[in-house]
C-alpha positions as CSV (number, residue, x, y, z in Angstrom):
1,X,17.2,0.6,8.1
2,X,13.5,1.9,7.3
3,X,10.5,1.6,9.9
4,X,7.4,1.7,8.4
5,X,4.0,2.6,9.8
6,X,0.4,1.9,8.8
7,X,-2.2,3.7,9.9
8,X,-6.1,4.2,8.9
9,X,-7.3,0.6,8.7
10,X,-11.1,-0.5,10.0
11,X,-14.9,-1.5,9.4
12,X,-16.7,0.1,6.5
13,X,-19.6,-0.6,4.4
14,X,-19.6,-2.1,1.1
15,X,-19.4,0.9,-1.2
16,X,-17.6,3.4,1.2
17,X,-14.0,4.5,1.6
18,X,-10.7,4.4,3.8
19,X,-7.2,6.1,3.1
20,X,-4.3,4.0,4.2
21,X,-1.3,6.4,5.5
22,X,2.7,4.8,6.2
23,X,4.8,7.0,7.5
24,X,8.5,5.8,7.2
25,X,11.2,7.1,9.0
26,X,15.6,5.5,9.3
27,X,16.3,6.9,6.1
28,X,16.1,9.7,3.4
29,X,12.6,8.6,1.4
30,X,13.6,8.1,-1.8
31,X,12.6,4.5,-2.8
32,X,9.6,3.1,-4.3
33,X,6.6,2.4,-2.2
34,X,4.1,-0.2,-2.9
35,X,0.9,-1.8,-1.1
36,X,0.0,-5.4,-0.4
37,X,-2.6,-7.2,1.4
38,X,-3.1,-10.8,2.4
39,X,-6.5,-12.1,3.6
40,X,-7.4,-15.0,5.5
41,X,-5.9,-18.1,3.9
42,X,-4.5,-16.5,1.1
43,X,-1.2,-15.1,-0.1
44,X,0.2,-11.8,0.0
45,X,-0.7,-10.1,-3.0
46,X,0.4,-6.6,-5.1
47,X,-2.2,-4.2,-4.8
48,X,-0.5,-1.0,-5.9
49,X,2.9,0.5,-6.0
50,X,4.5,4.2,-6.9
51,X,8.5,4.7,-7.8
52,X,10.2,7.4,-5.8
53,X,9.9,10.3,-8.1
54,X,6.3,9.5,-8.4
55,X,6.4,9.1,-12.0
56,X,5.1,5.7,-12.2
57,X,2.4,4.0,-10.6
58,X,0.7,0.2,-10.9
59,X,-1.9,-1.3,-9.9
60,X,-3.2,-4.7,-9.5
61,X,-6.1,-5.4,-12.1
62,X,-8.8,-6.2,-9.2
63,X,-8.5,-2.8,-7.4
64,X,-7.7,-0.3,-10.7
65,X,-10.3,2.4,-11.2
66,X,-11.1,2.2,-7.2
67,X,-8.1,2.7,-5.5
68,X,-4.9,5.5,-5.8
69,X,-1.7,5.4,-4.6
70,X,-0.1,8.5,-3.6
71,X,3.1,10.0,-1.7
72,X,3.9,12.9,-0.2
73,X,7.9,13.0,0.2
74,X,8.1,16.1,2.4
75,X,6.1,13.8,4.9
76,X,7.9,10.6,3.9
77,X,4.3,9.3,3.7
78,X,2.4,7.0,1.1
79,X,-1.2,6.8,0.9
80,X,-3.3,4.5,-0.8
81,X,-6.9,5.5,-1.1
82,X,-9.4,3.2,-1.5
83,X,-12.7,3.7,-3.2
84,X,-16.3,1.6,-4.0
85,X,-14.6,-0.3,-1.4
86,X,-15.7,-4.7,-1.5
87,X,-16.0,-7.3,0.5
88,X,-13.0,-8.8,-1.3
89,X,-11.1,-6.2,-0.2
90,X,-11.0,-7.5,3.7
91,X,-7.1,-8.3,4.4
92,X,-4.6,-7.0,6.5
93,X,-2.6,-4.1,4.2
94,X,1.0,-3.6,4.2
95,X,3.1,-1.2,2.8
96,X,6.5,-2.2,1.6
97,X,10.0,-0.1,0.6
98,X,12.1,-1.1,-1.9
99,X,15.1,0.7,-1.4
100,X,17.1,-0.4,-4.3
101,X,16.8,2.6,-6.1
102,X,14.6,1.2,-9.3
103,X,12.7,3.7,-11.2
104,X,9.9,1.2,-11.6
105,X,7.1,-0.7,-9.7
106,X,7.4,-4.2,-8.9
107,X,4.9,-6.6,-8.0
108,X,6.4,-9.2,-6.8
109,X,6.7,-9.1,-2.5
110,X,10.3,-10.3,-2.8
111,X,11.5,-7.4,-4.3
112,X,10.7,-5.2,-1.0
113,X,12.9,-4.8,1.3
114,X,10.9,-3.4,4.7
115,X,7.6,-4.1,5.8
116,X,5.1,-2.4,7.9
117,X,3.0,-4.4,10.6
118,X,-0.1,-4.4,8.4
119,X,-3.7,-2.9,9.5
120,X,-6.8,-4.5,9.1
121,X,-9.4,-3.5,6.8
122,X,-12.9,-5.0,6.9
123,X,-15.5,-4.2,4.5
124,X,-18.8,-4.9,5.5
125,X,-21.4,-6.2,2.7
């Protein structure tokens, strides 16, 4: 079993910034991490991912050049910093393990295995 946490979700401006933390905990953290986010009447969609050595990242098209994934294993924690933040950015975020031990990042929900709770994140225009 893996719990996952969000954390650093909010209000900002159009233009600003918020890192996303997810601390995870029930298990040695050494599976690949990803992000979603699903706003209002919409489905859940990819937004970023990194593999559990770190050596590959992806991204969705709509958020690449603003936002970074990142881990820090010794904190069993995955950030995703978001940048030139817009209003098509509001959703609730989750972060997402997929313990199956693949190298690679998937983008498809189903291939996760925990969820978070999700935080909010409003962006402001």
């Amino acid at each position: 079993q893996v719990q996952l946490v969000e954390s650093g979700g909010g209000l900002v401006q159009a233009g600003g910034s918020l890192r996303l933390s997810c601390v995870a905990s029930g298990r040695t953290f050494g599976y690949t991490m990803g992000w979603f986010r699903q706003a209002p009447g919409k489905e859940r969609e990819f937004v970023a991912g990194i593999s559990r050595n770190n050596g590959n990242t992806g991204y969705a098209d709509s958020v690449k050049g603003r936002f970074t994934i990142s881990r820090d294993n010794a904190k069993n924690t995955a950030y995703l910093q978001m940048n030139s933040l817009k209003s098509e950015d509001t959703a609730v975020y989750y972060c997402a393990a997929d313990v199956t031990g693949r190298m690679v990042v998937r983008a498809q929900a189903q291939q996760y295995d925990y969820w978070g709770q999700g935080t909010q994140v409003t962006v402001s225009s």
